[in-house]
C-alpha positions as CSV (number, residue, x, y, z in Angstrom):
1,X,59.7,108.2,161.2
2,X,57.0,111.1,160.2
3,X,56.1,113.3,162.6
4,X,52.5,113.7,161.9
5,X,52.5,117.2,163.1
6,X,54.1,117.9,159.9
7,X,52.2,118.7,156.8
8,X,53.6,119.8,153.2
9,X,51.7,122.7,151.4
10,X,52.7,125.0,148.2
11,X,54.7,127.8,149.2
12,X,53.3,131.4,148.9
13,X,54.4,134.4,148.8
14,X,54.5,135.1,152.2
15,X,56.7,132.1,153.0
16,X,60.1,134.3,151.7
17,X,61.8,135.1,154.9
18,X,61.6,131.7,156.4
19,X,62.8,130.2,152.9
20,X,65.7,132.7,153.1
21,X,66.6,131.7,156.9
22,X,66.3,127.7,155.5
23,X,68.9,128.6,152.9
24,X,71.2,130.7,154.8
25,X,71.3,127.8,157.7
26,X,72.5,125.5,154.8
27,X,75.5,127.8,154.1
28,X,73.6,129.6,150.8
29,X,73.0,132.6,152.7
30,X,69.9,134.9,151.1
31,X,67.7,138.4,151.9
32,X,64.5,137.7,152.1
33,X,63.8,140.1,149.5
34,X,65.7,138.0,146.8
35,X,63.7,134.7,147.9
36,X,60.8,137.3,147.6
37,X,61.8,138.1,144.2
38,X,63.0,134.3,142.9
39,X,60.1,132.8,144.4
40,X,57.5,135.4,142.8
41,X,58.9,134.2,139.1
42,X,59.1,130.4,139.9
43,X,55.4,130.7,141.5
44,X,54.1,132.1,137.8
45,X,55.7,129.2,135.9
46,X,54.4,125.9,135.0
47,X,57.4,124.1,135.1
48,X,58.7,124.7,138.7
49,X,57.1,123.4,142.2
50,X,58.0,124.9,145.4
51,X,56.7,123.4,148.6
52,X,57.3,123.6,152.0
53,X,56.8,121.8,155.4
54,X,55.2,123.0,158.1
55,X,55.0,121.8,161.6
56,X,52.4,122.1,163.7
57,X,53.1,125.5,165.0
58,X,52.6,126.7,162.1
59,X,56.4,127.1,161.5
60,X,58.3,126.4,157.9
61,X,60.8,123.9,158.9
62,X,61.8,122.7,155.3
63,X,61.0,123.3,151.7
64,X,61.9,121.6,148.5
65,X,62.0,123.3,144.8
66,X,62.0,121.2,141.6
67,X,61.6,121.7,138.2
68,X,61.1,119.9,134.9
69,X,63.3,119.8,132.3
70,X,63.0,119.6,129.2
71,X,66.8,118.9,127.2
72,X,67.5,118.1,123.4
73,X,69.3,114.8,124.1
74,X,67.1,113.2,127.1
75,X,63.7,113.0,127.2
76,X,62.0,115.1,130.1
77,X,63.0,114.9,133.7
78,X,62.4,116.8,136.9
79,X,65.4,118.0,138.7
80,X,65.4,118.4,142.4
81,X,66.8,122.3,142.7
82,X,66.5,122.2,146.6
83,X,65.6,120.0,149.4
84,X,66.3,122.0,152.5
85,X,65.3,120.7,156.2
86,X,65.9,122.9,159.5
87,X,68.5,121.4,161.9
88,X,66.2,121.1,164.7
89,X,63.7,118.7,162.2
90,X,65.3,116.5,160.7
91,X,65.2,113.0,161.1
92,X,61.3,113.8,161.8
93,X,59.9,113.1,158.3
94,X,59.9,116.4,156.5
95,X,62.1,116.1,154.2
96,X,60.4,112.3,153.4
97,X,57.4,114.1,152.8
98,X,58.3,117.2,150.6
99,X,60.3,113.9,148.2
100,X,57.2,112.6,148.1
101,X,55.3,115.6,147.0
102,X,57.6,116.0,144.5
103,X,57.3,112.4,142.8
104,X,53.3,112.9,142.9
105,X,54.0,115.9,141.4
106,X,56.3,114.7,138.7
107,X,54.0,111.6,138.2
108,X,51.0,114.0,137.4
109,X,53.2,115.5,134.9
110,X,53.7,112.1,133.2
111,X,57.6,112.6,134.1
112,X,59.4,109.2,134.5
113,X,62.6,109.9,136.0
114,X,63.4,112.5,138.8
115,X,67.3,114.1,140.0
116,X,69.0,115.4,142.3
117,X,72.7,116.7,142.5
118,X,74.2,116.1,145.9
119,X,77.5,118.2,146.6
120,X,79.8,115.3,147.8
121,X,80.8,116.5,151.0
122,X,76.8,116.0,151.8
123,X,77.4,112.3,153.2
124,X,74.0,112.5,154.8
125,X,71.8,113.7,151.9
126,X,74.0,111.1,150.2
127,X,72.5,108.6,152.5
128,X,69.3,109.7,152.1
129,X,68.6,109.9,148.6
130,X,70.4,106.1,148.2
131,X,67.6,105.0,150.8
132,X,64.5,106.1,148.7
133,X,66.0,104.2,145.6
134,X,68.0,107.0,144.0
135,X,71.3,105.5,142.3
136,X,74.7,107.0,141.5
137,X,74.4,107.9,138.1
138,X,77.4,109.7,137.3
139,X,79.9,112.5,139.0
140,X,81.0,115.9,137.5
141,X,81.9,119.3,138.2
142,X,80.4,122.2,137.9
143,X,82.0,125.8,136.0
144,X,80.8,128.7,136.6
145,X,82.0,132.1,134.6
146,X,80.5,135.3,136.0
147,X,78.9,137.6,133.2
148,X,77.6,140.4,135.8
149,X,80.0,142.3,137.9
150,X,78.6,141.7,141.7
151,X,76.5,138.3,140.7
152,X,77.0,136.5,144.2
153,X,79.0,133.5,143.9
154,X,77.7,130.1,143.7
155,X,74.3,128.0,142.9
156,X,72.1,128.2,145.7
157,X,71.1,125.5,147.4
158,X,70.9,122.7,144.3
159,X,72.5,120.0,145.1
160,X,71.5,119.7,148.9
């Protein structure tokens, strides 16, 4: 069910400290001065979309990043970095509606296949990508080795 109080716009700079509360409520907690930072650099590219939802209070309540990709054995895809929807809104539309900003917006690219990675203790995101036609495609895991002394741990919110 969409709330239509809630309406999906491109996010601006000014959007940082509620994208950094978003994240930290997921468990990926960030200053707002890093989203500042990230979002500035993702905001001058051309192959990255941030958008957010906002409720009719004028409040952020969710925002999604994707980007395309471009890899030397697959043709192009875009690549759901983050799809994150405040506990007190979900089940309200948002995050139905910043999914489908992201397939217009990977459509307009003339992009035929979008991704997401899903941690797999995330039964309901799980759930929700399966019911907007995503499949099971494969399962991996993902290394990480630190080349900066103090880099904070882990990938931020990909993978809902």
């Amino acid at each position: 069910m969409n709330d239509p109080q809630v309406t999906v716009r491109a996010a601006r700079a000014g959007d940082a400290p509620a994208l950094a509360a978003l994240s930290t409520e997921l468990g990926y907690p960030v200053e707002a001065a890093q989203i500042a930072t990230r979002l500035s650099g993702l905001l001058a590219g051309a192959d990255d979309v941030v958008l957010v939802a906002v409720a009719a209070e004028r409040e952020i309540v969710g925002f999604v990043h994707a980007a395309e990709k471009r890899l030397l054995v697959s043709e192009p895809f875009v690549e759901l970095e983050g799809l994150i929807v405040a506990a007190g809104a979900r089940r309200r539309g948002a995050a139905g509606l910043l999914l489908e900003a992201v397939e217009r917006w990977t459509r307009a690219r003339g992009v035929g296949e979008l991704r997401v990675r899903a941690r797999l203790e995330r039964d309901a995101a799980d759930l929700f990508y399966r019911r907007r036609g995503f499949e099971l495609e494969k399962q991996q895991r993902v290394f990480t080795r630190r080349l900066m002394p103090g880099q904070t741990p882990g990938a931020g919110p990909a993978g809902v």
